[in-house]
C-alpha beads as a LAMMPS data file, in Angstrom:
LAMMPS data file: protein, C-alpha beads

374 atoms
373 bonds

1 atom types
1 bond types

-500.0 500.0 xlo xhi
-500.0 500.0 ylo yhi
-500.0 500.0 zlo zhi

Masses

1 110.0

Atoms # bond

1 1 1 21.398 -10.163 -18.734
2 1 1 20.339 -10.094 -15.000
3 1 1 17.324 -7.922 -14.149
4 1 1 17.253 -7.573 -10.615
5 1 1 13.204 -7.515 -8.988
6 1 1 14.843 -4.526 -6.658
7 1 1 17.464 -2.986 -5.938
8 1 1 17.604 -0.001 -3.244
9 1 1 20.844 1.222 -4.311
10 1 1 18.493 3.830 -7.488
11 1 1 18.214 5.660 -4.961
12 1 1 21.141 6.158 -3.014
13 1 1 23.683 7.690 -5.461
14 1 1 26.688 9.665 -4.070
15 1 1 25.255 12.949 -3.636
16 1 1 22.205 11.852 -1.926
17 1 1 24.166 9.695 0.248
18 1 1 26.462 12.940 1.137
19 1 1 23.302 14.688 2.050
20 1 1 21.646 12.284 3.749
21 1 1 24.499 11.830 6.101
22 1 1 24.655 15.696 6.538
23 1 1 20.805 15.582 7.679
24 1 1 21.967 12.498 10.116
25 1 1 24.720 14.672 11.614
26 1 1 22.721 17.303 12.456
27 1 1 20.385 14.579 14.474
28 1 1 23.358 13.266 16.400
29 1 1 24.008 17.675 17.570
30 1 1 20.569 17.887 18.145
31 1 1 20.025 14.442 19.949
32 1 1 16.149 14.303 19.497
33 1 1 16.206 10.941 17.759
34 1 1 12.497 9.844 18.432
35 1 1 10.122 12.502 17.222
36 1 1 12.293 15.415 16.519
37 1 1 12.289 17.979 14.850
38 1 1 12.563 16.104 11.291
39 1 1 9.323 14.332 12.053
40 1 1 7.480 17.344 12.300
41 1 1 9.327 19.043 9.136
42 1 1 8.173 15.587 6.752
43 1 1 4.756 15.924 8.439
44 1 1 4.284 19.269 6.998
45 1 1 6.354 19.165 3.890
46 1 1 3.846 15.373 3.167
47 1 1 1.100 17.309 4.069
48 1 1 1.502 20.140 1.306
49 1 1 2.972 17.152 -1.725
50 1 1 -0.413 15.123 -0.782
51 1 1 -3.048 18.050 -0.020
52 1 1 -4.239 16.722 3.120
53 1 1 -4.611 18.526 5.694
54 1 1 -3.211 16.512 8.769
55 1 1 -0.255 13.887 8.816
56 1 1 0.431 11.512 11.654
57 1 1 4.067 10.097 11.444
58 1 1 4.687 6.732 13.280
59 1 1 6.701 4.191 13.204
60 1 1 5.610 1.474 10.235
61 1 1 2.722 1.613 7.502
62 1 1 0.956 -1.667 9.669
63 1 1 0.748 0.946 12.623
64 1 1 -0.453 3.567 10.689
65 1 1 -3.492 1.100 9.598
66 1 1 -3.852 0.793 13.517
67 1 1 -3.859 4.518 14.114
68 1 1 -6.067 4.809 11.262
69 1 1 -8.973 2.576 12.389
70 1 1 -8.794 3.316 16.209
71 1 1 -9.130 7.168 15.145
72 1 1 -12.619 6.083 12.663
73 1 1 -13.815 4.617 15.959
74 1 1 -13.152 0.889 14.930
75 1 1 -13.047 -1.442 18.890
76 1 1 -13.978 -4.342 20.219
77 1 1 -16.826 -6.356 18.833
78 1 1 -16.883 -4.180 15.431
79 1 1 -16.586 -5.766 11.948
80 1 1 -14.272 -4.356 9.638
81 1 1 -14.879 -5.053 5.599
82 1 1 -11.624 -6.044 4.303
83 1 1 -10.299 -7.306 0.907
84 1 1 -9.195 -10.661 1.211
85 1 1 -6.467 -10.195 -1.591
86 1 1 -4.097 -8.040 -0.115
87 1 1 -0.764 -7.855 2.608
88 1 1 -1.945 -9.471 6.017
89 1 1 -1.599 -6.006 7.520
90 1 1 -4.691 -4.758 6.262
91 1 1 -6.625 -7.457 8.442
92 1 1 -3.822 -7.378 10.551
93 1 1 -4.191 -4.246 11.997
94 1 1 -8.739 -4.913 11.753
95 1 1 -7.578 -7.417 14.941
96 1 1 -5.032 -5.581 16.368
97 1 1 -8.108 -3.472 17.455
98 1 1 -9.951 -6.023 18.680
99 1 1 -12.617 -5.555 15.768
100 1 1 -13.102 -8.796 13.236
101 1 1 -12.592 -8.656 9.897
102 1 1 -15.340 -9.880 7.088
103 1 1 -13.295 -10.688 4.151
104 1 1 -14.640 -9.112 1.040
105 1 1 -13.676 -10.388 -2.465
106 1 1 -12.004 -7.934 -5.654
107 1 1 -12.908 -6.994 -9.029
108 1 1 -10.995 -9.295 -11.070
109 1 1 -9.410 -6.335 -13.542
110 1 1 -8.538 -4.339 -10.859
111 1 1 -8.030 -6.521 -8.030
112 1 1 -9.488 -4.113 -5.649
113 1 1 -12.552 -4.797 -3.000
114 1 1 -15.897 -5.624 -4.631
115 1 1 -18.359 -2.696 -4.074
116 1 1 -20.905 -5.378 -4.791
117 1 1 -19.222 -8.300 -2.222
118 1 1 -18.610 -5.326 0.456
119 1 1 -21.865 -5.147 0.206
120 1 1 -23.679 -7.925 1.382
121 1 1 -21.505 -8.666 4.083
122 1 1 -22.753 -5.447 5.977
123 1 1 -24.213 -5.923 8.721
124 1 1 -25.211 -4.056 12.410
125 1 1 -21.455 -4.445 13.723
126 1 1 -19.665 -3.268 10.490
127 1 1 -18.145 -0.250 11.747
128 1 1 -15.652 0.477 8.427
129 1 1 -14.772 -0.688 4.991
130 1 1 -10.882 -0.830 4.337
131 1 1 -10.281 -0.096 1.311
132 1 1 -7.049 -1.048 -0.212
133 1 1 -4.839 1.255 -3.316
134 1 1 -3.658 -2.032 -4.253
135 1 1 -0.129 -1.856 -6.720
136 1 1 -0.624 1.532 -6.447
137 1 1 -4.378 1.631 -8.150
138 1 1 -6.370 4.372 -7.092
139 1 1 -9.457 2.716 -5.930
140 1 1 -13.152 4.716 -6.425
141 1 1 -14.366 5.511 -2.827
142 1 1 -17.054 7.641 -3.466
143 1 1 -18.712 4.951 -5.643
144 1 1 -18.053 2.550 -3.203
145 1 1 -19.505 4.842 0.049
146 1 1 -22.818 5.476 -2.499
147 1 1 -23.359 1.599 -2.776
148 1 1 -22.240 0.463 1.164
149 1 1 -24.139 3.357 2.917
150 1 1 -27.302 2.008 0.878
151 1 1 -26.690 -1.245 1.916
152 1 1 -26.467 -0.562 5.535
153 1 1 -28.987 2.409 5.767
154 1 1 -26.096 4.581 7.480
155 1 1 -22.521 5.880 7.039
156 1 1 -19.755 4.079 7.122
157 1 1 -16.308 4.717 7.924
158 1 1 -13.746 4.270 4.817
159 1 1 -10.479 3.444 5.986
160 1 1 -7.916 4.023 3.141
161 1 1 -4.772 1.481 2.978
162 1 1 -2.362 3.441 1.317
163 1 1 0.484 2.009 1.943
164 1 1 1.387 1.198 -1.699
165 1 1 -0.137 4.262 -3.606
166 1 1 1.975 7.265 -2.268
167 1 1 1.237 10.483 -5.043
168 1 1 -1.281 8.144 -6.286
169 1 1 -4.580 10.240 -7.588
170 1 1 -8.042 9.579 -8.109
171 1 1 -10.172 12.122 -10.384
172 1 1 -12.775 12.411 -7.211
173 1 1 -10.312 13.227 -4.756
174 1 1 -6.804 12.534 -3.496
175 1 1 -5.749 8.979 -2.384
176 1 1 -5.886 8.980 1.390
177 1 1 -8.110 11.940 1.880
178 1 1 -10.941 10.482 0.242
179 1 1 -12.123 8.028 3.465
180 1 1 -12.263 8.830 7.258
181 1 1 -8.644 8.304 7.930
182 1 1 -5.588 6.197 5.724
183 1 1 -2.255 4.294 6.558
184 1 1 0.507 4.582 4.624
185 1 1 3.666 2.906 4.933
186 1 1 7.461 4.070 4.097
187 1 1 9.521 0.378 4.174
188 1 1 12.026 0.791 1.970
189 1 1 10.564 -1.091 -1.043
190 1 1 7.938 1.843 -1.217
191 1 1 7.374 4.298 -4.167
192 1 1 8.552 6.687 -1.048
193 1 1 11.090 4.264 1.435
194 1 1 12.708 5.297 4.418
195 1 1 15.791 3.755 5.014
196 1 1 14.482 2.026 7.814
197 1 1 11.159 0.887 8.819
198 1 1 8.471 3.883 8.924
199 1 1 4.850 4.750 8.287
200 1 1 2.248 7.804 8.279
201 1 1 -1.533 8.400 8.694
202 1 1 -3.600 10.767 7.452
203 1 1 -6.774 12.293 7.669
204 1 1 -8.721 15.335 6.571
205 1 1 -11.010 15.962 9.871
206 1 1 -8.595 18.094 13.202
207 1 1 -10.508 15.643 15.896
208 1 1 -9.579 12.558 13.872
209 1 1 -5.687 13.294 13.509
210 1 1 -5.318 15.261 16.993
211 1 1 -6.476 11.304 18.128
212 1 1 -4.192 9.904 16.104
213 1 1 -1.540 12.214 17.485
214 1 1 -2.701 10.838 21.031
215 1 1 -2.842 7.595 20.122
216 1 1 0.760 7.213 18.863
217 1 1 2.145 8.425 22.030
218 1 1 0.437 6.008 24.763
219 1 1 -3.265 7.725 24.511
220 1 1 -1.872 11.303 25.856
221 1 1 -2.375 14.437 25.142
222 1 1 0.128 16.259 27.584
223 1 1 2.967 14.145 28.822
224 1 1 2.063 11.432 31.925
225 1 1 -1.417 11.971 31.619
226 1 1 -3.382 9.416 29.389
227 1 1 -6.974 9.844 28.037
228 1 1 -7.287 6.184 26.616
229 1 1 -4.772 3.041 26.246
230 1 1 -2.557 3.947 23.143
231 1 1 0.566 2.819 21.712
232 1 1 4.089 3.547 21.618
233 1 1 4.524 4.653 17.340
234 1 1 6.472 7.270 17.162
235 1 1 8.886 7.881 14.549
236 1 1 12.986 7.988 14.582
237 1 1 14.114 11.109 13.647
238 1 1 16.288 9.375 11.841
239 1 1 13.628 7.647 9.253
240 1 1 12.154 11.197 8.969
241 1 1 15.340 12.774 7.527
242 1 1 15.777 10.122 5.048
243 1 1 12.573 10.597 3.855
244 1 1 12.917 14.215 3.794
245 1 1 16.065 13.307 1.666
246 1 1 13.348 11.458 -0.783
247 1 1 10.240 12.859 -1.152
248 1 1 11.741 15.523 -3.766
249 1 1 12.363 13.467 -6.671
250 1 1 9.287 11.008 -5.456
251 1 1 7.029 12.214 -8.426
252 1 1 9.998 11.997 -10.881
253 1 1 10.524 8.574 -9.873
254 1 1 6.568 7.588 -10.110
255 1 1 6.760 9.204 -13.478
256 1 1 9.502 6.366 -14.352
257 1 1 7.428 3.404 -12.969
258 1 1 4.519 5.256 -15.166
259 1 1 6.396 5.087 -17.708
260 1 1 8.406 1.688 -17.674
261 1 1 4.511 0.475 -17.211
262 1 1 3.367 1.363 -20.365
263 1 1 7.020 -0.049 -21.782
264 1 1 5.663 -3.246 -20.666
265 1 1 2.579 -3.041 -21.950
266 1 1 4.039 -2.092 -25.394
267 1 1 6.069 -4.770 -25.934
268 1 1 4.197 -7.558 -24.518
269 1 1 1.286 -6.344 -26.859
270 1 1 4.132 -6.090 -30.048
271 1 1 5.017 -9.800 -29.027
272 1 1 1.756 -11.383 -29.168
273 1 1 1.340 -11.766 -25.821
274 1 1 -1.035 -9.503 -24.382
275 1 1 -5.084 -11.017 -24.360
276 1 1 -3.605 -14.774 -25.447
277 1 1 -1.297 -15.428 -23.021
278 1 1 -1.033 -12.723 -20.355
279 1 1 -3.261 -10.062 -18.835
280 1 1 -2.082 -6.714 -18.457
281 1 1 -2.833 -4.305 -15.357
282 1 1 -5.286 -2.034 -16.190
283 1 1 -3.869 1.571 -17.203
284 1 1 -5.672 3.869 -15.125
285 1 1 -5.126 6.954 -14.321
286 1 1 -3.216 8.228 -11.232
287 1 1 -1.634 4.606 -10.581
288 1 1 1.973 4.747 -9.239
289 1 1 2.802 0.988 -9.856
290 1 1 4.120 0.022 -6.931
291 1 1 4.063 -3.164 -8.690
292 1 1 3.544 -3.984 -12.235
293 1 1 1.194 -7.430 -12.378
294 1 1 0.608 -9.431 -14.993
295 1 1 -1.493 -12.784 -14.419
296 1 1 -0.833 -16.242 -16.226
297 1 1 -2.679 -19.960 -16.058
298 1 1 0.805 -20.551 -16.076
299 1 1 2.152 -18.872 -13.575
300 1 1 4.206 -20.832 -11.722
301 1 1 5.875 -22.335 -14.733
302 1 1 7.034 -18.948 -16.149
303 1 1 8.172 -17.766 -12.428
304 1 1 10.790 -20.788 -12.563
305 1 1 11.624 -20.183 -16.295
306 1 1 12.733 -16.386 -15.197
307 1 1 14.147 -16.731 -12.044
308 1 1 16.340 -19.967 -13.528
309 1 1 17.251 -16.778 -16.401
310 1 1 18.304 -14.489 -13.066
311 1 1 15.146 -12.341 -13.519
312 1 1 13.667 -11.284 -10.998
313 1 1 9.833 -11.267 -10.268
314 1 1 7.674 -11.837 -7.125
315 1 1 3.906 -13.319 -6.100
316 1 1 1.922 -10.566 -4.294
317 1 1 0.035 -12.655 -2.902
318 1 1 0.320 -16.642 -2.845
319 1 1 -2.587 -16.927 -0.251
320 1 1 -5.936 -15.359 0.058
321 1 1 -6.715 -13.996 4.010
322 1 1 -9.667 -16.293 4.098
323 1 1 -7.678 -18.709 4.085
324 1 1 -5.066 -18.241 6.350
325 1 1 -4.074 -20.658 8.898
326 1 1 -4.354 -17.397 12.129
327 1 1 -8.025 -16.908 10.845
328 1 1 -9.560 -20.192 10.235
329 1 1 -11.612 -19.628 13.910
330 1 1 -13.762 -17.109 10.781
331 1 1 -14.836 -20.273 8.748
332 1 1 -13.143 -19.376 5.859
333 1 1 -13.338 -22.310 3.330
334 1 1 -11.736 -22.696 -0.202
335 1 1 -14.300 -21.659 -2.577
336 1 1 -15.982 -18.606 -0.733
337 1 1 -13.931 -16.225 -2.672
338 1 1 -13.523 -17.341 -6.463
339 1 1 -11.659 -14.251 -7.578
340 1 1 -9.768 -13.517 -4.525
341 1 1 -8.177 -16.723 -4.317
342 1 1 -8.046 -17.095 -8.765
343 1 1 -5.880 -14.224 -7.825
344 1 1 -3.244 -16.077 -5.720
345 1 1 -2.775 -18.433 -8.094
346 1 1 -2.208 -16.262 -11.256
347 1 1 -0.662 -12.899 -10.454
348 1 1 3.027 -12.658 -11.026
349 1 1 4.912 -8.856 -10.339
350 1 1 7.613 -7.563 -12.878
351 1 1 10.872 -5.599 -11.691
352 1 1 9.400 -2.111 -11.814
353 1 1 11.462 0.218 -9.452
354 1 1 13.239 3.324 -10.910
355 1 1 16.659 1.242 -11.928
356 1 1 15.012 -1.219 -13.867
357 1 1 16.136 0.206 -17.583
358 1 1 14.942 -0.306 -21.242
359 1 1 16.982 -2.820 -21.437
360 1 1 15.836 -4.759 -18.531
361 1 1 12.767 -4.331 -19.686
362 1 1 13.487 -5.886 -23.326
363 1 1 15.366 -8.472 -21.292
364 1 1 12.182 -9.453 -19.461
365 1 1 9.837 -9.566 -22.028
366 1 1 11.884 -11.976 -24.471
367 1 1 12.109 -14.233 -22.032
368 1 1 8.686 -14.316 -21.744
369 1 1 8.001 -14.319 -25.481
370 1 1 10.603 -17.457 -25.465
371 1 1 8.527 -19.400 -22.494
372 1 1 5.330 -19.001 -24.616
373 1 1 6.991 -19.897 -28.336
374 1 1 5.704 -16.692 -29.465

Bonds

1 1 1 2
2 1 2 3
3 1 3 4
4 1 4 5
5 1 5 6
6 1 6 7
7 1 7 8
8 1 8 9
9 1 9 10
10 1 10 11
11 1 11 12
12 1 12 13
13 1 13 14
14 1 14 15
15 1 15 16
16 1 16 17
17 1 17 18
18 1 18 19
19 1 19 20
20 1 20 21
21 1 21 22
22 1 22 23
23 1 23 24
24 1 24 25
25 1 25 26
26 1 26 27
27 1 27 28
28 1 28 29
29 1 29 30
30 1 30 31
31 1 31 32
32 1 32 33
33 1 33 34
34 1 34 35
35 1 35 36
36 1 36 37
37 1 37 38
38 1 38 39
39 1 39 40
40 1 40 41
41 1 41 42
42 1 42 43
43 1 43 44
44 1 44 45
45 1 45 46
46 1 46 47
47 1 47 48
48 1 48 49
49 1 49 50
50 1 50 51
51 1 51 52
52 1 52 53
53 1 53 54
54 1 54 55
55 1 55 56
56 1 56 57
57 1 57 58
58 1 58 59
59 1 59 60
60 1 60 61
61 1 61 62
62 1 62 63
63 1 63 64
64 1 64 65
65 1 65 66
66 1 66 67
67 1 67 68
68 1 68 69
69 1 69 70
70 1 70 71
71 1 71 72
72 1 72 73
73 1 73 74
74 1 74 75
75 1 75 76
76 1 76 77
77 1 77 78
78 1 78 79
79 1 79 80
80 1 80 81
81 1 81 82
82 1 82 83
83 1 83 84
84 1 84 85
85 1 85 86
86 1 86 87
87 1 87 88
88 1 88 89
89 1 89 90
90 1 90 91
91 1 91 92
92 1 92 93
93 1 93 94
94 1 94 95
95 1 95 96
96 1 96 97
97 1 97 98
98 1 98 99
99 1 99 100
100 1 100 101
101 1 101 102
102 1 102 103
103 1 103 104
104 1 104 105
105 1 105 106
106 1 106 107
107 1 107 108
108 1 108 109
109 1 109 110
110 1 110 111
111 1 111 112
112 1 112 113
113 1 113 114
114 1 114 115
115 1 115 116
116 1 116 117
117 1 117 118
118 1 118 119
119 1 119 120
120 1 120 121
121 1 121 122
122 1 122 123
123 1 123 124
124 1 124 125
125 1 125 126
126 1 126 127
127 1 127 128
128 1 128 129
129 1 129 130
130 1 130 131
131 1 131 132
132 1 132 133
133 1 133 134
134 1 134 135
135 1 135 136
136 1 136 137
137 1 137 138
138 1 138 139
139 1 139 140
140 1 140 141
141 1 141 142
142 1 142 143
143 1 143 144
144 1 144 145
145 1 145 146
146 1 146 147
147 1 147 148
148 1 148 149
149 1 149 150
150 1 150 151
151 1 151 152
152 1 152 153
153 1 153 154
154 1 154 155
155 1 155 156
156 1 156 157
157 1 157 158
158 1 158 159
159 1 159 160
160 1 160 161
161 1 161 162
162 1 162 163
163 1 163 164
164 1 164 165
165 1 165 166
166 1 166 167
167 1 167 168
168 1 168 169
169 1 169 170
170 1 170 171
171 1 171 172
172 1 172 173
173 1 173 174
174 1 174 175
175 1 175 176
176 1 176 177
177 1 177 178
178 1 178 179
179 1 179 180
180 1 180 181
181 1 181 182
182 1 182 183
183 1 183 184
184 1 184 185
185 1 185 186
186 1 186 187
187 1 187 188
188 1 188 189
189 1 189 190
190 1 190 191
191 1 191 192
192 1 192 193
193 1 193 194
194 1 194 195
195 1 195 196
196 1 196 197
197 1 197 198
198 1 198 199
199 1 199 200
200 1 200 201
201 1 201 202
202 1 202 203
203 1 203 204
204 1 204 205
205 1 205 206
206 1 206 207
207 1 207 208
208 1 208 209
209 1 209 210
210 1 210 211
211 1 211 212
212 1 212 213
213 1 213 214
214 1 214 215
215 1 215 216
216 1 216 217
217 1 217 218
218 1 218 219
219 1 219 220
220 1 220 221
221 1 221 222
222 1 222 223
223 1 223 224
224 1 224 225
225 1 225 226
226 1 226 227
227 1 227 228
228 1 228 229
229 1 229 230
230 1 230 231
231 1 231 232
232 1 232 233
233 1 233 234
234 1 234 235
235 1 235 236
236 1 236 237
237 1 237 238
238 1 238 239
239 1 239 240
240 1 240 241
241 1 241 242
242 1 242 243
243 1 243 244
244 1 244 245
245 1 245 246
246 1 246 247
247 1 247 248
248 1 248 249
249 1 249 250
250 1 250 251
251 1 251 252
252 1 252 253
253 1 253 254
254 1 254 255
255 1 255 256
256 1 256 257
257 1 257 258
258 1 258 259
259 1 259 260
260 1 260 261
261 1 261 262
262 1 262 263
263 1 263 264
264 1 264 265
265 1 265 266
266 1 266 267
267 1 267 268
268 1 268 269
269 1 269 270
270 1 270 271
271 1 271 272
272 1 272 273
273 1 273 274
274 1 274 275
275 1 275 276
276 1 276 277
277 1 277 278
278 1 278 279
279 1 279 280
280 1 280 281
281 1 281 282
282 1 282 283
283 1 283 284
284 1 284 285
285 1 285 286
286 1 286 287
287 1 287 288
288 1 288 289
289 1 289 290
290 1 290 291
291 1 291 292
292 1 292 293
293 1 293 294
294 1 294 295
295 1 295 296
296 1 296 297
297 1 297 298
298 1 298 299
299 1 299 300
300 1 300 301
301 1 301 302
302 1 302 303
303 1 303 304
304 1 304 305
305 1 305 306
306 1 306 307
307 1 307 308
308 1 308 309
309 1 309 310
310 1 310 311
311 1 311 312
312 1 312 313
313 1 313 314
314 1 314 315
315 1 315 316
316 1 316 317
317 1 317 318
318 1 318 319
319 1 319 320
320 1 320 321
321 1 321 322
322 1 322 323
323 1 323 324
324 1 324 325
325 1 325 326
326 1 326 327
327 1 327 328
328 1 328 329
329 1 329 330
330 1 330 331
331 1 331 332
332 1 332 333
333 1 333 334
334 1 334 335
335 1 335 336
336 1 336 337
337 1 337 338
338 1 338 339
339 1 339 340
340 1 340 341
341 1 341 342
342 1 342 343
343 1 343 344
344 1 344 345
345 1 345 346
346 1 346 347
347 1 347 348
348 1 348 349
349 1 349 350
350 1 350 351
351 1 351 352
352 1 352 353
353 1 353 354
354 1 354 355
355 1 355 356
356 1 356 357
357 1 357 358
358 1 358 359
359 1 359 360
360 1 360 361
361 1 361 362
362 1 362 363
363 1 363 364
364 1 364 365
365 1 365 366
366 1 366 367
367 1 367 368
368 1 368 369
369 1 369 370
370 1 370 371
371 1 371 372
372 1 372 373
373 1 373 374
């Protein structure tokens, strides 16, 4: 049996299809396609399903990262705290600001940023701390602020990269309204995709978001007058409606991936597998598994044995930011980040989207069981 890694079509059955194209009609008789009034209905209606306050749509979650670090004051000649296993946009968007990002390494269980790393890397020019929901992991900001702000004697801006933990929850606050300002992103692979390319940012402070708001369109407040050099991220009206089309059945669907995660766990623990020859992602509370991870000496070996079996599965990520080839000018060297780059060489994501069935799932893990001899 084929098990597909993902497939968008879970989402797009006939009804919502029929609706969707209703919501794009009424675009078309309305004609505002950039910003209309659809953006401004999703910013509210996210606002209310997230419980924060203030909700910035733009055009891609690596713009919203932007947004959100020029709005926490991050510039030139800053230094942003990054994890250094994660997507490029997270240090992407550190140097799209001019600022330079000091690669941090994870917690090997939960392969978010090391409190303990972050730590003593600050220094006068840190400005921020991104911290990345990584696979849809809630990550523990307050404990993170208590041990950072000690280390550098003063406050320092949390910037929250969301962009994989929409609905995600933490028990000390919600994900994305916990730190100074977040990114999220809405490509369509998302727990919430657009169908199209689109982001948000949030933030809990007025003054933060209203720059946000200024930033997206070109650094103005009132049109053809510009209080600072911005950017040109709005959002297509057109991205909003699909996503207004979405977000309904968004916590039914992260219910699912919930669910099918602790499937996994089940039977890869019934087969022998779990602790011997795989690890597990951690089951904590509020994750949204964006992806489900497992990690394997033999990683590599298994991909081939699935994909060669047409099942799916996917490295997030194969190389460690330190290391890439745009930031060796930072003295990266191989080494400097045992777990981050451990990481890169182990991790290995299972089909976990909404269509991915019982059966898949029993598909999966035999094949598994049958590459080990278990």
């Amino acid at each position: 049996m084929a098990v597909p890694f993902f497939d968008i079509q879970y989402n797009l059955d006939l009804a919502t299809k029929k609706s969707l194209l209703g919501r794009w009609e009424n675009i078309l008789n309305h004609g505002g396609f950039v910003n209309g009034p659809e953006v401004r209905e999703l910013e509210a209606a996210l606002a209310e399903f997230l419980d924060i306050p203030h909700v910035v749509c733009c055009s891609n979650g690596s713009d919203a990262l932007v947004l959100a670090l020029r709005a926490a004051g991050v510039g030139p000649g800053d230094e942003v705290l990054v994890p250094a296993f994660t997507f490029f946009a997270s240090a992407g968007a550190v140097s799209r600001c001019g600022a330079k990002p000091v690669f941090v390494d994870i917690d090997p269980d939960t392969y978010l940023i090391s409190a303990e790393d972050a730590a003593s890397k600050v220094t006068a020019a840190t400005k921020a701390v991104m911290v990345v929901h990584l696979y849809g992991m809630p990550a523990d900001i307050p404990a993170l602020e208590k041990v950072i702000n000690a280390a550098a004697g003063r406050e320092i801006a949390v910037v929250e990269d969301a962009a994989q933990a929409v609905g995600a929850t933490h028990p000390d606050g919600v994900v994305g309204g916990m730190g100074t300002s977040a990114g999220w992103s809405c490509f369509p692979t998302k727990n919430l995709g657009s169908p199209g390319d689109a982001g948000f940012a949030t933030a809990a402070n007025e003054e933060v978001a209203e720059r946000m708001r200024r930033l997206r369109e070109h650094g103005g407040g009132r049109q053809y007058y510009h209080d600072e050099v911005g950017y040109n991220f709005r959002m297509d009206s057109l991205q909003a409606a699909g996503l207004l089309e979405f977000l309904p059945r968004l916590v039914e669907f992260n219910g699912v991936r919930r669910n099918s995660a602790e499937h996994y766990s089940e039977l890869f623990t019934a087969a022998g597998l779990a602790g011997k020859h795989l690890t597990l992602p951690i089951n904590t509370p509020g994750h949204v598994y964006h992806q489900y991870v497992i990690r394997t000496d033999k990683r590599d070996d298994l991909m081939a044995f699935l994909r060669a079996r047409d099942i799916g599965c996917a490295v997030y990520y194969p190389l460690s930011l330190h290391l890439q080839p745009c930031y060796q000018d930072l003295g990266g060297q191989l080494g400097d980040l045992p777990e981050s780059e451990r990481a890169t060489e182990q991790v290995l994501a299972l089909p976990i989207y909404p269509g991915v069935t019982f059966d898949h799932r029993e598909e999966l893990v035999s094949a598994v069981a049958e590459f080990f001899g278990v």
